[in-house]
C-alpha positions in Angstrom: -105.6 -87.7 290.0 -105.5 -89.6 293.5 -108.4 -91.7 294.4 -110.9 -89.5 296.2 -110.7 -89.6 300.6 -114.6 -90.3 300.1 -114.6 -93.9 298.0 -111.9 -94.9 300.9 -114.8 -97.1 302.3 -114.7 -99.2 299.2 -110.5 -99.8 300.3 -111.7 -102.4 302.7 -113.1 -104.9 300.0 -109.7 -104.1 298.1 -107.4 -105.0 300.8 -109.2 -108.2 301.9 -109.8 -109.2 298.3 -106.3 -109.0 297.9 -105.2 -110.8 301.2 -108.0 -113.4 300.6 -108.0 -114.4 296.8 -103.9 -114.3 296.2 -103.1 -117.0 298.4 -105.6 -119.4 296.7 -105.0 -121.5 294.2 -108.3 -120.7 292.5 -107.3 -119.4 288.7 -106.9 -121.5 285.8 -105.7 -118.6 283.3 -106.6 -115.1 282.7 -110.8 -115.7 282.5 -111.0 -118.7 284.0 -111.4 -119.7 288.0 -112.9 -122.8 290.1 -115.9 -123.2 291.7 -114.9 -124.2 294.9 -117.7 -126.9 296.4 -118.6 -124.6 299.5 -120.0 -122.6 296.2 -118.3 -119.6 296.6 -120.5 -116.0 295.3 -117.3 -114.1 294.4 -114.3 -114.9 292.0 -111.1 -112.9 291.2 -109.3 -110.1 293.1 -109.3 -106.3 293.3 -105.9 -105.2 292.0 -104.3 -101.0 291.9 -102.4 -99.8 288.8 -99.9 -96.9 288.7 -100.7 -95.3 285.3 -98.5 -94.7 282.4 -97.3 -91.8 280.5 -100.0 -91.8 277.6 -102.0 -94.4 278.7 -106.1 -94.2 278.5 -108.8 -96.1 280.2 -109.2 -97.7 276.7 -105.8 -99.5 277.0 -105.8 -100.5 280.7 -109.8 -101.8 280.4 -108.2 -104.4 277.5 -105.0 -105.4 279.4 -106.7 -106.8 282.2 -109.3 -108.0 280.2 -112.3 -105.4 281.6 -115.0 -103.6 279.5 -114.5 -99.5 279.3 -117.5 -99.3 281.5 -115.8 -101.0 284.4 -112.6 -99.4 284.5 -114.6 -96.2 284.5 -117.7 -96.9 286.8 -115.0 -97.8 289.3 -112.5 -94.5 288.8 -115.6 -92.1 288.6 -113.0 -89.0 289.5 -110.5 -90.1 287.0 -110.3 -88.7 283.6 -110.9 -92.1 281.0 -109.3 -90.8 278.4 -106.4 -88.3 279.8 -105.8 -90.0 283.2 -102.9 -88.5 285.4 -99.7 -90.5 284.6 -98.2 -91.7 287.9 -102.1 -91.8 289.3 -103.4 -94.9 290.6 -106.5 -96.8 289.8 -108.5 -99.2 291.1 -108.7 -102.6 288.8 -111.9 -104.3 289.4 -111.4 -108.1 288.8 -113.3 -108.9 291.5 -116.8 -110.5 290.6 -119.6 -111.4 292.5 -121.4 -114.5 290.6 -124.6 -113.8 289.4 -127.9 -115.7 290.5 -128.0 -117.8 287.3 -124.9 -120.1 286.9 -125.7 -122.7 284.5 -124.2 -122.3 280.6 -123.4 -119.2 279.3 -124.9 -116.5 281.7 -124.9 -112.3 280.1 -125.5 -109.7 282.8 -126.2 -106.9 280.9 -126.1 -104.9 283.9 -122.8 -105.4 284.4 -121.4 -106.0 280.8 -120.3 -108.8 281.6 -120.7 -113.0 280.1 -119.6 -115.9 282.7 -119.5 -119.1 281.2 -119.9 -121.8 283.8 -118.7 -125.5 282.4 -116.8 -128.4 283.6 -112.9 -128.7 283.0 -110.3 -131.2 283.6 -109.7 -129.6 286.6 -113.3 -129.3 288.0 -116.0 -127.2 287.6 -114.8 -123.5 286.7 -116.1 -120.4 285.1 -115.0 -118.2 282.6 -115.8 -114.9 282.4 -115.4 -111.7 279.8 -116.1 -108.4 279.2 -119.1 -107.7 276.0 -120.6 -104.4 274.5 -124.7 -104.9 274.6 -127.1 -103.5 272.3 -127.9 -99.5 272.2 -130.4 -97.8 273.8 -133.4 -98.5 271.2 -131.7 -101.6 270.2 -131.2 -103.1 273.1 -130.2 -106.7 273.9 -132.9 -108.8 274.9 -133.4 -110.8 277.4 -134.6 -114.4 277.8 -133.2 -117.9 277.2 -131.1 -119.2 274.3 -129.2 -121.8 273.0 -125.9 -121.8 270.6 -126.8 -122.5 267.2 -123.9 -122.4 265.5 -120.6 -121.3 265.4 -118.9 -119.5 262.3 -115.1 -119.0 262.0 -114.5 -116.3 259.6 -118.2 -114.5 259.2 -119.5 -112.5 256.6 -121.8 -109.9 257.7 -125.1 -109.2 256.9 -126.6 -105.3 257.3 -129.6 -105.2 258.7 -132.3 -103.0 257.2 -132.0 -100.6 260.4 -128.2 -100.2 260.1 -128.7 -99.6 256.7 -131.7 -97.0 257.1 -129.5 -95.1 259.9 -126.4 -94.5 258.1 -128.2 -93.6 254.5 -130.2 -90.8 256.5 -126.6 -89.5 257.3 -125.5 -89.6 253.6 -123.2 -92.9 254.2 -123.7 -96.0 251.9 -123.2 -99.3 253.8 -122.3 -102.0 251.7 -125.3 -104.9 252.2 -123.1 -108.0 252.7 -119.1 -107.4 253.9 -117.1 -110.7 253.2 -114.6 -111.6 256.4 -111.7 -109.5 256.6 -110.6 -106.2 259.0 -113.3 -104.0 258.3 -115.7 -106.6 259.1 -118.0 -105.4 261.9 -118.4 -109.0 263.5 -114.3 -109.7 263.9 -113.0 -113.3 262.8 -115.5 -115.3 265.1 -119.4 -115.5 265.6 -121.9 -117.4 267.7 -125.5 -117.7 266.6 -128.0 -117.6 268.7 -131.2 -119.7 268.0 -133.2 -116.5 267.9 -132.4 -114.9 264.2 -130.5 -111.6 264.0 -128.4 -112.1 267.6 -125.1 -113.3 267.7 -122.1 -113.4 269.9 -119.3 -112.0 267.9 -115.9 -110.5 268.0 -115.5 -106.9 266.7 -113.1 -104.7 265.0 -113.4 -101.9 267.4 -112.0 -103.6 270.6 -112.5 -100.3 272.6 -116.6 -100.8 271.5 -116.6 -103.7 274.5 -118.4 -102.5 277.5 -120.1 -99.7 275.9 -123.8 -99.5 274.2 -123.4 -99.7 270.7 -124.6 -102.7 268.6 -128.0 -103.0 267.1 -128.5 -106.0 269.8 -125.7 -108.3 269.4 -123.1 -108.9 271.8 -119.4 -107.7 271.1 -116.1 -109.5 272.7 -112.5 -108.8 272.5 -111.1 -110.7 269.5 -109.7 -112.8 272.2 -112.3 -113.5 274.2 -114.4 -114.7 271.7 -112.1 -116.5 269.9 -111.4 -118.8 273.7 -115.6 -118.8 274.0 -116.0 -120.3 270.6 -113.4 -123.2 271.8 -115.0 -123.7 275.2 -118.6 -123.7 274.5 -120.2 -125.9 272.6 -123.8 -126.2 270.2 -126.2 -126.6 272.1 -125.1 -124.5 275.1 -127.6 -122.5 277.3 -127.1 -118.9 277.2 -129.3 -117.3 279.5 -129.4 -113.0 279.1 -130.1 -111.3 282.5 -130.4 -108.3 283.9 -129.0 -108.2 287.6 -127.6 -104.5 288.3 -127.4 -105.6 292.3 -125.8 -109.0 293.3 -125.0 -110.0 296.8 -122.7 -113.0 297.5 -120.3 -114.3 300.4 -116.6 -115.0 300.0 -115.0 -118.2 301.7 -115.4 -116.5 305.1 -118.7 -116.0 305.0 -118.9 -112.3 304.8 -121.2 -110.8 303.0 -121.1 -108.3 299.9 -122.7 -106.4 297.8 -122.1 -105.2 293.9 -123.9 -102.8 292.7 -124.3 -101.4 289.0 -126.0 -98.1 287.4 -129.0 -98.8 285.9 -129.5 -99.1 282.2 -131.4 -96.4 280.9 -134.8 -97.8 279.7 -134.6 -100.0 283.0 -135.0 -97.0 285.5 -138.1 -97.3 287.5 -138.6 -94.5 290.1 -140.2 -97.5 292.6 -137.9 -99.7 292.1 -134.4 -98.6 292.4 -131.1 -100.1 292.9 -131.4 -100.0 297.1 -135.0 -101.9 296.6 -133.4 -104.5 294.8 -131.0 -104.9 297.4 -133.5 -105.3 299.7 -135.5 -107.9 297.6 -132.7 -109.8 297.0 -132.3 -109.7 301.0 -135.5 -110.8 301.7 -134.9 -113.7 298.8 -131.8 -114.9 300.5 -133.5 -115.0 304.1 -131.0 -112.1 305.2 -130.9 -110.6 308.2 -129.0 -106.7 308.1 -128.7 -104.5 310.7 -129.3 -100.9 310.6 -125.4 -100.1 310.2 -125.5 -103.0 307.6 -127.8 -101.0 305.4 -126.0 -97.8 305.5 -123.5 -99.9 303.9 -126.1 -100.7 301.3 -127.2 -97.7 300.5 -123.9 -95.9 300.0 -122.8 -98.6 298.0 -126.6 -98.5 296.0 -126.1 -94.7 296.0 -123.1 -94.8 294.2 -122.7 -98.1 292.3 -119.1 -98.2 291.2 -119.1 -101.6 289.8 -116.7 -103.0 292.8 -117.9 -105.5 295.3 -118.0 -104.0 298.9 -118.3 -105.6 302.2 -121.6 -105.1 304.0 -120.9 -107.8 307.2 -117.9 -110.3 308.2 -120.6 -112.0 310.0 -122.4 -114.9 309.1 -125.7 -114.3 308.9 -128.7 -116.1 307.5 -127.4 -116.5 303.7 -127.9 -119.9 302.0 
């Protein structure tokens, strides 16, 4: 299916993504990108992808290293799992930072973990796609460290795991040793609250969907580059941010907006009133043609960053 004549507004942040972010020198290696020191808000670039004969939402989301709730939140008139081969889609790799941007920095908003660390190259971030923690499980949110880290896991039930699948007649072994059937993959990251961890998984296609008891879920990949990158002792700092503005190079001004986690919803406070708090936080001046910008894109949060102004307005 083509892309819909009505999301053709959010075409202008693709093209000037793509014309802006490919000629810089700014990518270390598939997750990882320098912070430039003008402190740049937005890392990465839009790209389009014709799709394959047989290929789902499940596939693309893991070749360019995206959760399922990306690829879909920003193809809302595509369908995930039957999309139309020769169709293309929009491939959101383009990130605006969020507020926090020390250590290891979860947005469950977004789905999404940026590790910000120093390199041999300068001070960069890495970012990945997780799965967060079901609705009445949910991941929580608050400041942590790394307590350790654990190459080949066994894993533990817990008692609500164990309660959920006996009521539906299915025994769940109280302690699996490492192997593939193991829900936690081959690596794990404890946090130093007890019961949350950082782990792998073995259901990739779990990432960026609601479905642990808490934890969070990587690629096998993924977490097998953050256990290498991030030390014990590292700050890891769960948010939730479901609107982010931020400023490319040029100084213009977006905005990213995400749909709003289900026990987050607030009638009088909504996605557009976050906006505009974060407007007012940032000193930020926006004209009456600005906001329509806002509240189409607040309206229908597709994930993507989209332009609000090219000019270069009060924004620290």
């Amino acid at each position: 299916m083509k892309l819909k004549k009505r999301f053709s507004q959010y075409l202008i942040p693709v093209i000037s993504g793509l014309l802006l972010y490919a000629s810089l020198p700014d990518k270390l290696n598939a997750a990882t990108f320098f912070l430039s020191a003008s402190n740049r808000d937005l890392i990465g670039q839009i790209q389009t992808l014709k799709v394959q004969k047989s290929e789902t939402f499940f596939d693309i989301a893991r070749r360019y290293d995206l959760g399922f709730n990306e690829i879909t939140a920003a193809n809302p008139n595509v369908d995930p799992w039957l999309p139309e081969a020769g169709s293309r889609i929009i491939i959101p790799t383009l990130f605006i930072l969020p507020i926090e941007r020390r250590g290891i920095v979860v947005n469950i908003a977004e789905m999404r973990l940026y590790y910000f660390h120093d390199s041999r190259h300068g001070k960069v971030v890495t970012t990945f796609p997780v799965g967060i923690g079901q609705e009445g499980f949910a991941t929580p949110l608050g400041t942590f460290k790394i307590k350790e880290k654990i190459a080949k896991p066994s894993w533990t039930a817990p008692e609500s795991i164990i309660s959920a699948y006996a009521a539906k007649g299915i025994t769940v072994p109280k302690v699996m040793p490492p192997g593939p059937d193991n829900p936690l993959g081959d690596f794990a990251i404890l946090l130093n609250k007890p019961g949350y961890l950082l782990h792998g998984t073995n259901t990739p296609y779990s990432v960026g969907m609601r479905v642990s008891h808490g934890c969070l879920r990587l690629y096998p990949e993924d977490i097998q580059e953050l256990v290498k990158l991030a030390p014990r002792g590292t700050k890891i700092s769960i948010i939730n941010q479901p609107v982010k503005l931020g400023r490319d190079n040029n100084k213009a001004l977006y905005i990213e907006a995400h749909q709003l986690l289900t026990e987050h919803e607030n009638r009088n406070h909504n996605l557009l009133s976050m906006a505009a708090d974060l407007a007012q936080l940032y000193q930020t001046q926006l004209s009456p043609k600005d906001w329509d910008k806002v509240k189409l894109a607040t309206s229908k949060p597709l994930g993507i960053p989209v332009i609000i102004t090219q000019e270069n307005h009060s924004f620290p």
